[in-house]
C-alpha positions in Angstrom: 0.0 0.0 0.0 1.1 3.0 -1.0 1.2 5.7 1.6 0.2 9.3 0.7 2.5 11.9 0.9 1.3 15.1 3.2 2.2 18.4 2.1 2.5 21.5 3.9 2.5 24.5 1.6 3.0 28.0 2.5 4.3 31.2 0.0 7.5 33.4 1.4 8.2 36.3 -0.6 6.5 34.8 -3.8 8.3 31.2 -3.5 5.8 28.4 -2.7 7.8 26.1 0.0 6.5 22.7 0.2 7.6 20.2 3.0 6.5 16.7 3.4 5.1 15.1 6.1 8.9 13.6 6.6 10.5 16.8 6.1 8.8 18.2 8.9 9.0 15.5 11.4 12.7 15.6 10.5 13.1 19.1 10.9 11.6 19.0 14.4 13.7 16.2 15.4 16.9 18.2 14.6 15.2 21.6 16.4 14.5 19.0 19.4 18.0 18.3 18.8 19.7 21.6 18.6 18.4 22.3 22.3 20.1 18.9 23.6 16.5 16.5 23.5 17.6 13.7 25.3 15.6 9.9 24.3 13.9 11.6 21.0 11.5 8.8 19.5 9.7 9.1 16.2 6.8 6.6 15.6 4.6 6.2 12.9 1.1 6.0 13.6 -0.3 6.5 10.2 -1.6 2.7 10.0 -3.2 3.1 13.1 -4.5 6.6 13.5 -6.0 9.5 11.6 -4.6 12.0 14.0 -1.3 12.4 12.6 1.4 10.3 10.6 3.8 10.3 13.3 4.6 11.1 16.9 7.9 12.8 17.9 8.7 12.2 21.9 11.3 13.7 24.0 12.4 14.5 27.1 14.5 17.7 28.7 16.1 17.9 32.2 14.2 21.0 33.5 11.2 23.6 32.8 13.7 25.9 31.1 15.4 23.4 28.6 12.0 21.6 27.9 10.6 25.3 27.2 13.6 25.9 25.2 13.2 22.9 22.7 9.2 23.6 22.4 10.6 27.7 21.2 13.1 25.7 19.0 11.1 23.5 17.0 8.1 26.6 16.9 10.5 29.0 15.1 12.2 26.6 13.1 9.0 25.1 11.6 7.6 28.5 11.8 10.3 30.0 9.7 9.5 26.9 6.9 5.9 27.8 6.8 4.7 25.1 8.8 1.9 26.1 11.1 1.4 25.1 14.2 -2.1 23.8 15.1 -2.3 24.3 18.8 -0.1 24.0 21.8 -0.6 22.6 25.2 1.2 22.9 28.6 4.0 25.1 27.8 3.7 27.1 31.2 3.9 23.9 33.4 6.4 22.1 30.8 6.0 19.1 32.4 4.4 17.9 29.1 4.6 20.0 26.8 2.0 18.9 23.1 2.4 20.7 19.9 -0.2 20.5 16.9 1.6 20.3 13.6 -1.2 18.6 12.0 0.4 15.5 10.5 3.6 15.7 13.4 2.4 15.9 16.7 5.6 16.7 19.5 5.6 15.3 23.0 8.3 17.3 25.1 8.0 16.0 28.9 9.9 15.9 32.0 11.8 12.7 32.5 9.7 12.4 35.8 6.1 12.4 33.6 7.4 10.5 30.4 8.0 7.5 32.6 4.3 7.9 34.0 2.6 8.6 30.7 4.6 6.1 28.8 3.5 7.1 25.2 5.3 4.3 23.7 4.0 1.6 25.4 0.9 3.4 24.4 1.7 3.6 21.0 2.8 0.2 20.3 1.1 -0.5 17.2 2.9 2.2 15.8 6.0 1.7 14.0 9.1 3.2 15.7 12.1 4.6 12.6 14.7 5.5 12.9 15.6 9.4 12.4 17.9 8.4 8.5 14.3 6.6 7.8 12.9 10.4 7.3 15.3 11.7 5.4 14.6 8.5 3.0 12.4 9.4 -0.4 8.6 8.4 -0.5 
């Protein structure tokens, strides 16, 4: 089965950029990355889910750092015309959630991703590996 390939458009001074699905979730992985992201998981939950295609989760040390990677991956996918949906729990940043539509961002505190356990969750979903984005549809 061929899966379908998401695009997220936007115009920037006249240029239409257009980022797939991948693109983005790899993008945020190296923004999560950039602010030190410790455990970052990417599973792919588009067999299982019409939410999204895939789930990014990470963890950061302290309110500042985890605050830090959730500004990081909001600019960077900001600046490539990705729009984020909707954002939840930034001011406690125990867990933080952020809405890109087809990439949805999990940024906890080691303390709550050990309670919550998204990837036990999750299961059914296929975990890849962060090359697997950067692979061609």
């Amino acid at each position: 089965m061929t899966k379908l390939l998401h695009l997220n458009t936007t115009k920037k001074k006249g240029k239409v950029i257009v980022m797939d699905t991948k693109q983005t979730a790899l993008v945020a992985v190296n923004a999560l990355e950039d602010k030190k992201a410790e455990d970052v998981r990417i599973i792919d939950i588009s067999e299982i889910s019409t939410i999204a295609d895939y789930f990014i989760i990470a963890h950061g040390t302290n309110k500042s750092q985890i605050q830090a990677m959730a500004d990081n991956v909001s600019e960077i996918l900001g600046k490539a015309g990705v729009t984020m949906r909707q954002i939840e729990g930034y001011q406690n940043a125990n867990w933080v959630l952020m809405d890109f539509q087809d990439v949805i961002i999990h940024i906890f505190d080691q303390e709550n991703r050990l309670f919550y356990d998204l990837e036990r969750i999750w299961r059914d979903g296929v975990p890849i590996e962060k090359s697997a984005l950067s692979e061609t549809v």
